[in-house]
N, C-alpha and C positions, 0 to 999 in steps of 0.2 A: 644822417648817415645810417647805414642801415647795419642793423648788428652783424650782418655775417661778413662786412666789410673791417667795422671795426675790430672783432676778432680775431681775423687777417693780422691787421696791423701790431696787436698786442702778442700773438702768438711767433710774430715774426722775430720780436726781441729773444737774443742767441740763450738758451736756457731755460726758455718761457714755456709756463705749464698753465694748465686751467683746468679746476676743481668746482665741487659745489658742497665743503665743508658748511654750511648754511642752509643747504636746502635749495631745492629748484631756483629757488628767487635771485640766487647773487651767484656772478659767476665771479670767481676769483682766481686772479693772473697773478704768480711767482716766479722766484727765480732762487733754486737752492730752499727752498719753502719758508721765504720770504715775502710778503706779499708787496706789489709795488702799481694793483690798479684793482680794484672791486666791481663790476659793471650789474647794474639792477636789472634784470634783464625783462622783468615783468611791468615795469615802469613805463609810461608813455608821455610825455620823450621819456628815452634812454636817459641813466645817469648815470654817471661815472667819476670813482673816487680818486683820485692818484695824490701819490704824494707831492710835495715840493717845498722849496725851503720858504723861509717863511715871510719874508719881504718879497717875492714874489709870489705868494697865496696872496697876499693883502693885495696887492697889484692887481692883479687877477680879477679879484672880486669886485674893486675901483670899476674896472674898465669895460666887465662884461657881466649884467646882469644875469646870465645864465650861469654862473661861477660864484658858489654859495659856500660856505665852511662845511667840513668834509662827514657828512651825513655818520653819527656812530664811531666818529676816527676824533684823533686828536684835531684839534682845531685850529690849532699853528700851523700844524706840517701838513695839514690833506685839506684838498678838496671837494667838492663837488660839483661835478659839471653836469648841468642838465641841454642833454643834444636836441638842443629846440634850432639849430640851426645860427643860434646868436655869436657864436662862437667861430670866425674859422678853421676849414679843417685844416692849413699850416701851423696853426698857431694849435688846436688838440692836437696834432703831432710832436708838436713841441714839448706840451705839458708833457704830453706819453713816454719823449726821451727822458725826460727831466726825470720823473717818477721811476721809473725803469737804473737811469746811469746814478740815481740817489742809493736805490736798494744795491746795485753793482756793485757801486764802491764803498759799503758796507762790509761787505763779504770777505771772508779771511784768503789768503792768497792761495791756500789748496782750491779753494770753493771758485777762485776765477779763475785759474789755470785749466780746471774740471770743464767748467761752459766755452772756454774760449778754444779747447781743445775738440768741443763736441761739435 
């Protein structure tokens, strides 16, 4: 996948921002500045952190060796997807809502009225 595709996608999420608090190297996607997906951007493959709950992090990692515990993040709740193509893109879609509707429904209900409004 090509980063200006998956960018697209992350930025599509209703609230969704992208910073580089870190330096050139890591783009990082929030919501409310929250953050709910990190993308390496200098990495080849691409690799990408997102969160998710933590019986399916484990699953994940089971079933697709390109899906590593979450590179700098807590190791329960993130992962690490390296975009070597091992991965489909329905199934990286998936993660992306997941990580994305996880940070969402964290948010105090001024803070989703505010995105859902925007």
């Amino acid at each position: 996948m090509k980063i200006e595709d998956l960018e697209k996608i992350l930025l599509k999420k209703q609230g969704a921002s992208k910073s580089f608090p870190f330096g050139d190297i890591y783009a990082v996607f929030k919501i409310e500045n929250k953050v709910f997906a990190i993308l390496a951007i200098e990495e080849n493959p691409l690799r990408l952190n997102l969160k998710c709950v933590p019986i399916d992090a484990l699953a994940y990692r089971d079933i697709y060796k390109s899906v590593i515990p979450g590179y700098h993040m807590n190791k329960k709740h993130w992962n690490t997807i390296i975009l070597d193509g091992n991965v489909p893109q329905e199934v990286l879609e998936d993660m992306i809502n997941e990580s994305y509707n996880l940070i969402f429904n964290k948010l105090t209900k001024k803070q989703k009225e505010k995105i859902l409004l925007s």
